[in-house]
C-alpha positions in Angstrom: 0.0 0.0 0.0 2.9 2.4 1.1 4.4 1.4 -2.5 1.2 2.6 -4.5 0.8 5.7 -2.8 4.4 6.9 -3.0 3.9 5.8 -7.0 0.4 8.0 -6.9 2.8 11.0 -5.8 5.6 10.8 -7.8 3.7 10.3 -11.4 3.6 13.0 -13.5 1.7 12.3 -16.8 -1.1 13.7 -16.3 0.6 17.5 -15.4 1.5 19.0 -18.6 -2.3 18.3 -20.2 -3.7 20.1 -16.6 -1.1 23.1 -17.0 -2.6 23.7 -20.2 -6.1 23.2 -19.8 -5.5 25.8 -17.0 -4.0 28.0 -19.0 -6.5 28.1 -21.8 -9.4 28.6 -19.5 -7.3 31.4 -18.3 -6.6 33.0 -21.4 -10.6 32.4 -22.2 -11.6 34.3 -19.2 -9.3 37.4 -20.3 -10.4 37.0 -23.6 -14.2 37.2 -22.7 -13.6 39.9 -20.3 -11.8 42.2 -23.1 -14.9 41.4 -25.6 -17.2 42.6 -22.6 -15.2 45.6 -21.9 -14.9 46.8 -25.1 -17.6 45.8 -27.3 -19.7 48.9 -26.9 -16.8 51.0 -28.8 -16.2 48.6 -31.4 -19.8 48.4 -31.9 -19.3 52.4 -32.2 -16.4 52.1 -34.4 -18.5 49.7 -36.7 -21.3 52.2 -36.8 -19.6 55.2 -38.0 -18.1 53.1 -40.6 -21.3 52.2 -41.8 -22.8 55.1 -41.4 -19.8 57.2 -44.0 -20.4 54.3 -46.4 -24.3 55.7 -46.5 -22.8 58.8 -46.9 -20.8 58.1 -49.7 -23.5 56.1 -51.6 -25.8 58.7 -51.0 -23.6 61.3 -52.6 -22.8 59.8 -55.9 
């Protein structure tokens, strides 16, 4: 028993795919925050775009 748990301990296979999944949840947390925060003024940059393309077809 002493011998399986020291062997449960000491194995690391399973580490590197953990670090990784832990990072990409982290890196998809920041990622949905950013979208959050700024999607209001991209949404505003995306307007006025649109909004000088009506100009400009509106003009010719």
């Amino acid at each position: 028993m002493k011998n399986m748990l020291a062997r449960f301990l000491t194995e690391e296979s399973g580490q590197g795919m953990t670090e990784y999944a832990l990072i990409l949840a982290l890196v998809s947390i920041v990622a949905i925050g950013a979208l959050i925060g700024l999607g209001g003024k991209v949404k505003d940059i995306f307007k006025g775009i649109t909004d000088k393309m009506g100009e400009v077809g509106e003009g010719s």
